[in-house]
DRENSEKE-740728 format. One record per residue (C-alpha): x, y, z; residue number from 1; residue in one letter. Coordinates in steps of 0.5 Angstrom, whole numbers. Layout:
! residues N
ATOM     px     py     pz   nr  rest
ATOM      X      Y      Z  NUM     A
...
END
This chain:
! residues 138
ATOM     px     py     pz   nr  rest
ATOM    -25    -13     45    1     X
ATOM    -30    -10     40    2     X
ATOM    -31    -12     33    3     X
ATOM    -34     -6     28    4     X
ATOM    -36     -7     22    5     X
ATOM    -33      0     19    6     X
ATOM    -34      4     12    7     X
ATOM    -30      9      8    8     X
ATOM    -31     14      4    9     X
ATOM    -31     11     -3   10     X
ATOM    -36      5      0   11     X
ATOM    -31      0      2   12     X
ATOM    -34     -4      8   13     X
ATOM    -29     -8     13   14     X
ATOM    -29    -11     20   15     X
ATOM    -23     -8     25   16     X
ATOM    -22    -11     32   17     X
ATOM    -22     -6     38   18     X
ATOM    -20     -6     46   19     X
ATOM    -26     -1     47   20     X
ATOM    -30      4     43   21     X
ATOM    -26      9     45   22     X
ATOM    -19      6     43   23     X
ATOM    -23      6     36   24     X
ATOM    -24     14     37   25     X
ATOM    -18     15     40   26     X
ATOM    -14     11     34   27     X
ATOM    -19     15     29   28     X
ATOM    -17     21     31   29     X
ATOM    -11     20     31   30     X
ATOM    -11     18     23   31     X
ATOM     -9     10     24   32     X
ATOM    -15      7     22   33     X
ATOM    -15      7     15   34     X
ATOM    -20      2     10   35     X
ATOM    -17     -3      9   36     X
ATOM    -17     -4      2   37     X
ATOM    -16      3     -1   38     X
ATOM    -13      7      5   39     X
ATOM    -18     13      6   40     X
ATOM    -17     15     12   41     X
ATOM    -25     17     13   42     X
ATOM    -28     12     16   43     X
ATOM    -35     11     19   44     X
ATOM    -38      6     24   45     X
ATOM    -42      1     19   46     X
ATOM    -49     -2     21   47     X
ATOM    -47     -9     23   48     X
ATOM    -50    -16     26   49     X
ATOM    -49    -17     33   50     X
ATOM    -41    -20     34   51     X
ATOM    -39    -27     34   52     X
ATOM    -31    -28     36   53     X
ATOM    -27    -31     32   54     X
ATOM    -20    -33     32   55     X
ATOM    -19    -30     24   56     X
ATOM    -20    -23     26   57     X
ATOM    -13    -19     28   58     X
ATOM    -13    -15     34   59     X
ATOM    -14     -7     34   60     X
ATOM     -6     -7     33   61     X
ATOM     -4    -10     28   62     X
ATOM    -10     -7     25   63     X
ATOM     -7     -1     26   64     X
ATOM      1     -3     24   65     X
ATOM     -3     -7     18   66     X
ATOM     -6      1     17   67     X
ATOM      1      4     18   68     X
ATOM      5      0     12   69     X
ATOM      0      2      7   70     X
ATOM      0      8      9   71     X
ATOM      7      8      8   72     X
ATOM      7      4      1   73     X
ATOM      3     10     -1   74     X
ATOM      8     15      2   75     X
ATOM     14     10     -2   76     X
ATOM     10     10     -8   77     X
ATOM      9     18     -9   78     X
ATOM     17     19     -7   79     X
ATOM     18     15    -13   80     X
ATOM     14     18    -17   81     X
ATOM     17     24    -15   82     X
ATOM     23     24    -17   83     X
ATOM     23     19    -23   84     X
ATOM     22     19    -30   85     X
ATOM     16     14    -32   86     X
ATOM     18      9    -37   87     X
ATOM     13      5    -37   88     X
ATOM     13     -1    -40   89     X
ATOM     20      0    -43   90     X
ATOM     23      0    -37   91     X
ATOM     28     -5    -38   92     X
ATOM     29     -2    -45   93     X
ATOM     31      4    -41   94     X
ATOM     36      1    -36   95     X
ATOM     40     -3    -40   96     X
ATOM     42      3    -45   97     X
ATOM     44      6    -38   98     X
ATOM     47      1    -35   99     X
ATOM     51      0    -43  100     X
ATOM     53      7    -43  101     X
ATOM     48      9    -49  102     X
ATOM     43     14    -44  103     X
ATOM     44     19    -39  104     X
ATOM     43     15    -32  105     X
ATOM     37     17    -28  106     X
ATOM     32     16    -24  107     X
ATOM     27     11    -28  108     X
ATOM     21      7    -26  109     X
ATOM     16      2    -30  110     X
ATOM     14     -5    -30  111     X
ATOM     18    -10    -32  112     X
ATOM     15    -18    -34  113     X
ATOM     18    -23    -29  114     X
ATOM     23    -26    -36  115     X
ATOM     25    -19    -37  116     X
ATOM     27    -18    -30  117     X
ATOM     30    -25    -30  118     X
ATOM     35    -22    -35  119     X
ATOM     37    -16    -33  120     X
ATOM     39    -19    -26  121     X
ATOM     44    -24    -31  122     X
ATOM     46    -18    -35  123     X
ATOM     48    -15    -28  124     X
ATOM     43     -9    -28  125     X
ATOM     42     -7    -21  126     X
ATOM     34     -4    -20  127     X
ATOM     29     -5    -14  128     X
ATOM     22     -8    -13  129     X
ATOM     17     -5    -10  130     X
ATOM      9     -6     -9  131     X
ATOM      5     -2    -12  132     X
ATOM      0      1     -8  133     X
ATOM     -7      3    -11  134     X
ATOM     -8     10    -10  135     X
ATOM    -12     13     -5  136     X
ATOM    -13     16      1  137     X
ATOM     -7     14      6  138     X
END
């Protein structure tokens, strides 16, 4: 095993474990290392100090399907907004007046406070949660 100290394109630094330094070619290559923090596939090798073996440190598979599932939460969050109408912070507003018959139903997403979403499951308005992914470059 083989611990980089890797960077993205947006100045991120992060640490991944790799078998070798050509499973990290091969994974990169292939676009699943991602930044930790904000999914831009650009990635370059950091300077690092010589590596100490730790147990916190997450071999280079579950890095990659760390990398996958945000890649995927980006891709949820841009169908989404694709095919919603933003509501914003009216978000329960709008779907009790759907579920109440006083709006057309539709697709809508927004943010709604924990007391409001609490209110809306009693009331027996369905909707879902999803993370919200930050943007960036999946």
């Amino acid at each position: 095993m083989i611990s980089y100290d890797l960077k993205c394109a947006k100045g991120h630094v992060f640490e991944a474990w790799f078998k070798d330094s050509a499973n990290f070619d091969r994974l990169k290559r292939a676009g699943k290392v991602v930044c930790a923090h904000c999914g831009n596939a650009k990635i370059a090798k950091a300077p690092m100090a010589p590596a100490v073996a730790s147990k916190k440190l997450a071999p280079s598979e579950e890095v990659a399907q760390a990398a996958a599932a945000r890649k995927m939460l980006y891709q949820m969050r841009e169908a989404v907004e694709k095919n919603c109408e933003p509501v914003g912070e009216k978000f329960a507003e709008e779907a009790r007046k759907m579920h109440y018959g006083e709006a057309d139903k539709r697709n809508i997403y927004g943010q709604a406070t924990p007391t409001e979403a609490q209110e809306l499951r009693e009331e027996g308005i369905e909707f879902g949660e999803l993370p919200w992914a930050e943007r960036g470059d999946a």
